[in-house]
N, C-alpha and C positions, 0 to 999 in steps of 0.2 A: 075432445074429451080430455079433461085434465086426469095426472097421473094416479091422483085418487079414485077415480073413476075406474080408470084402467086394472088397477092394483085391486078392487074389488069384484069388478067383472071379469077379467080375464089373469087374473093371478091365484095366487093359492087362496084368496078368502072368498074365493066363486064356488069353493067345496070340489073341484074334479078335477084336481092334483096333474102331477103331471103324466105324460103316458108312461116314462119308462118307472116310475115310481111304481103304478098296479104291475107291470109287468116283471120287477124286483119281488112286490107281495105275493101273485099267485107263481111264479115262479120258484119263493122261498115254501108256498102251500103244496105243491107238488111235491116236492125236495123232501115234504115232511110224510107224506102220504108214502113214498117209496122209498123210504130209508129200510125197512124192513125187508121187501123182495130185494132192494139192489145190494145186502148186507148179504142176504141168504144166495142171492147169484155171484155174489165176490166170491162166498167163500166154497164154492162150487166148484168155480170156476179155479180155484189155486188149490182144490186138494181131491184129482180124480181119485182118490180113497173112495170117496164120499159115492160113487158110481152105485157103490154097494147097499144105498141105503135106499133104490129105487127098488129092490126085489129084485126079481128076476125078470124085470123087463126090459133090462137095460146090459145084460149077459154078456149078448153078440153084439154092443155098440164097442168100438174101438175109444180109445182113452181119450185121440187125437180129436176125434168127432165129437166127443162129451165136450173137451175141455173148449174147443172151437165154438159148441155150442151156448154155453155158457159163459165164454168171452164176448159175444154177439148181445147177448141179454143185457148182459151188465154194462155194454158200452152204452147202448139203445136207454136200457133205466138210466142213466148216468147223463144224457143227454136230455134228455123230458124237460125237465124244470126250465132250461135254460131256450128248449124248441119254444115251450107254452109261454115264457115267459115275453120272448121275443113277439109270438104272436100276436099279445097282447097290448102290448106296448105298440106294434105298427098299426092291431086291428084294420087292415086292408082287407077286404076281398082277395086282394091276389096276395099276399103275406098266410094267409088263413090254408087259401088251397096249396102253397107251395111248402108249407107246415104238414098240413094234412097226407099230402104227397110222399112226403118223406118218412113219415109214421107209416105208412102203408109200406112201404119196398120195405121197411126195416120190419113189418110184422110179415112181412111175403118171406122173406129171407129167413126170421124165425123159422118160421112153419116147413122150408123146405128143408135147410139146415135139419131143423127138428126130423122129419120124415129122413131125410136120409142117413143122417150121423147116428141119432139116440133111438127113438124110435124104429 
């Protein structure tokens, strides 16, 4: 196969880029979807003021517990882009579950965090 050949089938004029190339795109698509939540958990998270604006269901949570909680959120939103992104770019089978994995313990960790600090 000469290198025209090559350059056409297995280069960038084959149309399916490279991997870490989608893995940058949906990675940057993510990043854009969660600028909102991860701005609103930042700033949660650096002004337990803000405690006060849950009513009163959030009374008897300790400051330490909110503020823990909401450093959890935001590191988690903060990570996304770059978990999916990586995903994406391996697209392995075992890349995907060890991605998947990791999203799980950190939404498990929410949830109890959650249950025991705020809630």
């Amino acid at each position: 196969m000469s290198s025209d050949q090559q350059e056409l089938h297995g280069g960038a004029l084959s149309g399916h880029g490279s991997p870490g190339l989608w893995g940058t795109l949906f990675g940057l698509m993510v990043a854009a979807f969660i600028a909102v939540p991860l701005s609103a958990a930042f700033s949660f998270a650096t002004h337990p003021g803000t405690q006060q604006l849950f009513a009163g269901r959030l009374n008897e949570a300790t400051t330490g517990g909110y503020v823990a909680f909401w450093w959890i959120v935001t590191i988690f939103l903060a990570a996304l882009p770059f978990l999916v992104g990586y995903a994406v770019a391996k697209l392995s089978g075992r890349t995907l579950a060890i991605v998947g994995a990791i999203v799980a313990l950190f939404v498990v960790a929410v949830l109890v965090l959650g249950q025991i600090f705020v809630f």
